[in-house]
N, C-alpha and C positions, 0 to 999 in steps of 0.2 A: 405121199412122203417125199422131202426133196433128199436130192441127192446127195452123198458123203462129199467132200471135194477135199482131194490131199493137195496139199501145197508145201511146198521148200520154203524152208527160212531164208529170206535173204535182206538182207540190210545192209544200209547203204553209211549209216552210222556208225563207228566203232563202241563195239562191246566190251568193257574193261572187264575184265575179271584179275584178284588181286590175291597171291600169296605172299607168304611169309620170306621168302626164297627169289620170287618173282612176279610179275605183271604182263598179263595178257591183253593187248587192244587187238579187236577180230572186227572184221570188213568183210560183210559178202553172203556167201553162201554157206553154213554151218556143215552141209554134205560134202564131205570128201569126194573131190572128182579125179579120177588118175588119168592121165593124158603121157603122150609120147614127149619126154623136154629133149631139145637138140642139141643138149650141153654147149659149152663156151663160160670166160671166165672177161667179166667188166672191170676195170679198174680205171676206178675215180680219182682226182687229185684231191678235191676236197672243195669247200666252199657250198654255191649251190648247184646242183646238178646238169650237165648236158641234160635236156629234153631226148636229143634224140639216140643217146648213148640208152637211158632207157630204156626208152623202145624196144630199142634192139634187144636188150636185156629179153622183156617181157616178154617180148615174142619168141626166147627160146624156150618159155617154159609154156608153150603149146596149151593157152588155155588152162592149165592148172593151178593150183596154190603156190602164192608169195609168200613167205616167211622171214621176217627182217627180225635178227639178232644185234640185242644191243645191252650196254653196262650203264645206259644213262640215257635221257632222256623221256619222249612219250612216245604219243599216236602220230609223228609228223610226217611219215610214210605212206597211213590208208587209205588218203583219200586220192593224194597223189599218184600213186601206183596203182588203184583201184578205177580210177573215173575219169582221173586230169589229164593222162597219156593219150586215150583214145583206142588201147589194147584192149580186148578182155582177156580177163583172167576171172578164175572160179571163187577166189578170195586172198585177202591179205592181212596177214598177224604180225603182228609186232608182241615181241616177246621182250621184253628187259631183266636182264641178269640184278638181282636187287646184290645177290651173294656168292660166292662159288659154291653155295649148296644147292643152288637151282641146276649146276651140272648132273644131277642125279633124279631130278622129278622124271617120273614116266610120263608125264601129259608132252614134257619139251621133248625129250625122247619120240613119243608118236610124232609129234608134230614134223620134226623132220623127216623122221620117216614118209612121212605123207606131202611132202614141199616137192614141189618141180621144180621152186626157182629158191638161192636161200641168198640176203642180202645183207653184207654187216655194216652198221653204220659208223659213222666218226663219234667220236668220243677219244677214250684211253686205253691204247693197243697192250697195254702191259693188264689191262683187268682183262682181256679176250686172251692173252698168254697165260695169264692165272687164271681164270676161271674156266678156260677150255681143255688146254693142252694135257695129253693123256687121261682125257677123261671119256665119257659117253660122247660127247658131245661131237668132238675132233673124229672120234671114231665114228658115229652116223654119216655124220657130213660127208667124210672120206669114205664111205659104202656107198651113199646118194649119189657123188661125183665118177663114180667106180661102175655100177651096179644100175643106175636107172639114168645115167648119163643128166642130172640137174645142171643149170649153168648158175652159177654163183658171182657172188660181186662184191666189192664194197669203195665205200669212200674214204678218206682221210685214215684216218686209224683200222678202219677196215679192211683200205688195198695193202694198208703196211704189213699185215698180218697174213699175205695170200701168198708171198712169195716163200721157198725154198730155205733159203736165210734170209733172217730178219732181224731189225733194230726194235730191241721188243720193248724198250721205254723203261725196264724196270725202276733207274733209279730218276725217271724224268727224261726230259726232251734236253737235247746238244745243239745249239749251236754252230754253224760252219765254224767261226773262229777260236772256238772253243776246242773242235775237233782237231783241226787242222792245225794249231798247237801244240798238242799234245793228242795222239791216237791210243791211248790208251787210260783218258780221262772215266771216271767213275762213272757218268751219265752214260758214255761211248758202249751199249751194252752189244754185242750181237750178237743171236744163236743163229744155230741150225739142229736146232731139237727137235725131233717129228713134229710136226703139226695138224697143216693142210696137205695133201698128197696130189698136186697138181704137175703132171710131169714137166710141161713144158714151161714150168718156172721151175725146175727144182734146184736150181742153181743161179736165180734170179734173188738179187736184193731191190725192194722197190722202195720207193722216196716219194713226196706229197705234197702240194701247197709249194713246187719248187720254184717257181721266180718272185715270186711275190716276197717268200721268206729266205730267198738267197741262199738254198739247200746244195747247189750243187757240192760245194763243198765240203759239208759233211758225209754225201750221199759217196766221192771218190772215196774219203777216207773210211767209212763203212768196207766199199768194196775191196781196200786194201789191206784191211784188217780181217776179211772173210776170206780171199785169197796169204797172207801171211800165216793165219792161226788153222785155218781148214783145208788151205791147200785146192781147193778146188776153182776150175775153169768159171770163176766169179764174171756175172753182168748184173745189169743194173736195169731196171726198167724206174722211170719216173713223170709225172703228168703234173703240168700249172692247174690252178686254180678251172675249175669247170671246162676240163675238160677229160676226155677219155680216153685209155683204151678198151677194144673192144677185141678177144682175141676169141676166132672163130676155133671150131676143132677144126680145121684144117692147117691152124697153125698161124694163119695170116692176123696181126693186129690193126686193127681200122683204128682211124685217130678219128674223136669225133670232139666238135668244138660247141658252146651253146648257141653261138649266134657268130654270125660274119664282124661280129665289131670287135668280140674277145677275140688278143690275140695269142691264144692259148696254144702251148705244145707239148707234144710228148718228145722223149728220150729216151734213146736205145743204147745202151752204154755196155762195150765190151773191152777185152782187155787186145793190143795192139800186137796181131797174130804175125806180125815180118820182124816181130822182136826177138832174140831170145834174152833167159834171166829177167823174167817179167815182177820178180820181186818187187817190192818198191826199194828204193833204196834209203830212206831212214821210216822204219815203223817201229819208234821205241818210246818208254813211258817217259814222259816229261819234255822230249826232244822235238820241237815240229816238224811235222810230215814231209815226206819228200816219195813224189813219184814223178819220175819228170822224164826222163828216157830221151834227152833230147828234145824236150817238147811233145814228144806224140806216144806217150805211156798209154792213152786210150785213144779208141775209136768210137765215134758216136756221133748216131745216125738221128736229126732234131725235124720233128715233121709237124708241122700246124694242124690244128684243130680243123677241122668242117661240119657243116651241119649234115651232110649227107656222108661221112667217112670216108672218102674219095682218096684219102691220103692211107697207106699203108706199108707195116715191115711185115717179114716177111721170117719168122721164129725157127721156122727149118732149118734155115742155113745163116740165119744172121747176117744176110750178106743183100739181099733183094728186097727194094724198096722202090713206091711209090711219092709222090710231092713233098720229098723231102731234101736234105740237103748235108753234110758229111764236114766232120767237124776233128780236130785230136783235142782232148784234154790231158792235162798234166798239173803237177804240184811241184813246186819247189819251194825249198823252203818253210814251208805253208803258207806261200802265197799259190790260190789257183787259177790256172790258167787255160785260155783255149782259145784255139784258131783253126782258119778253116783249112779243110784237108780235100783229096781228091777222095772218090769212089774208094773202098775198101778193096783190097787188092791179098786175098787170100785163095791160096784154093778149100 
């Protein structure tokens, strides 16, 4: 008599399974494996991805399940995440949101429950504001980030959705000159309605695709409309095209670039602490913007991309940084503006 032989499912193809609700593509090993994740949070600018911002990613989820969240698209994560990197991991699901009634399936439900690492893709940050926010959905996630320490990530419409306050797209996307015209234009949306529960942005607005699409300027007026209306000690984190941050739990953000030829950065944008009356001085509907303080209304700290993250801030104290270089932003008018500054000079 030969012998019984048990084997694990594992495949290397993805496995669509299809609801009413939602869309499941599955890579990998069908058996749930629990592993220790070393939390941390990736934020992507958008386009195609840092390689080795990845990496990094993958390797906090220690071998366990990837889970990518999305409102459109398909399988263009599984194989990449699963084989291409050179990581392992135990498997990877791409789940797509067909409706906001997929916020209520139990299967998406376990699934995060069961994810070490959870990653949202670019698409449209106002269907993941509609179709998450105060739902199961927001709430798992925020017990996984809490509770089993998962590191989490996303791109484009993804990173937009990680931070604290956020430009949540409801009635569409804003252009800088759109914004910077008038800060209180219709498109110009911005909450801070519970979301994602990630301390060390909880007071962070972030911005996407910024030199390419010539964001800074909407991304000031964002943060002066989130310090005018909420009041609160308003920054701003924002990443070019392929490239990353990478914020460790220790607080520290590593800027990673895809290649030495992009030259891709990120920006550390806070508000200009040797000031006082950091108000802006015109935030009103119809009137354009004005933040100018002399010239140096903000501080912000712009550090290139690398392939090996060599460059870093430093989210403790907003103030310590690696291969970077130290800039004041300002608006007048609604014209924006920047020039280079010394070192940051607060205690």
């Amino acid at each position: 008599m030969k012998p019984i032989l048990c084997v694990l499912l594992i495949t290397a193809l993805p496995i669509a399974t299809f609801s009413q609700s939602y869309t499941s593509y599955f890579t990998g090993n069908e058996q749930d494996k629990v592993t220790q994740a070393q939390g941390g949070i990736c934020l992507m600018g958008g386009s195609s991805e840092s390689d080795e911002a990845m990496r990094w990613f993958l390797q906090k989820a220690g071998g366990g399940d990837v889970l990518v969240l999305r409102a459109s698209g398909s399988d263009g994560y599984n194989d990449y995440l699963f084989e291409e990197l050179g990581v392992e991991v135990n498997s990877v699901e791409t789940i797509v949101f067909n409706n906001k009634d997929a916020a209520e399936e139990e299967y998406i439900h376990q699934k995060i429950q069961q994810a070490e690492a959870i990653w949202l893709a670019g698409g449209n940050q106002w269907k993941y504001v509609d179709f998450w926010r105060n739902t199961p959905i927001s709430r798992l996630i925020n017990e996984g980030i809490r509770d089993r320490k998962i590191v989490i990530g996303g791109t484009s419409a993804g990173m937009a959705v990680l931070g604290g306050v956020y430009f949540s797209a409801q009635n569409g996307t804003i252009r800088s000159e759109e914004a910077l015209a008038n800060p209180f234009d219709s498109s110009l949306t911005v909450e801070n309605s519970p979301f994602f529960d990630l301390p060390v942005l909880s007071n962070v607005i972030t911005d996407t695709h910024y030199s390419r699409r010539d964001r800074q300027g909407r991304h000031v007026v964002f943060m002066g409309r989130a310090y005018a209306d909420i009041g609160k000690d308003i920054k701003g984190i924002a990443c070019d095209e392929k490239t990353a941050v990478c914020i460790a739990p220790s607080g520290k953000a590593f800027v990673y670039g895809r290649s030495p030829e992009v030259n891709g950065h990120a920006f550390f944008i806070q508000l200009n602490c040797q000031l006082e009356g950091l108000q802006p001085e015109v935030c009103e509907k119809g009137r354009p913007f004005s933040w100018n303080k002399g010239g140096r209304a903000l501080w912000v700290y712009k550090v290139k991309g690398h392939p090996d993250g060599r460059s870093f801030f430093d989210l403790t104290d907003w103030k310590s940084g690696q291969g970077g270089s130290w800039e004041y932003w300002s608006v007048n008018n609604g014209r924006f503006l920047r020039n280079l500054s010394g070192p940051i000079q607060c205690e």
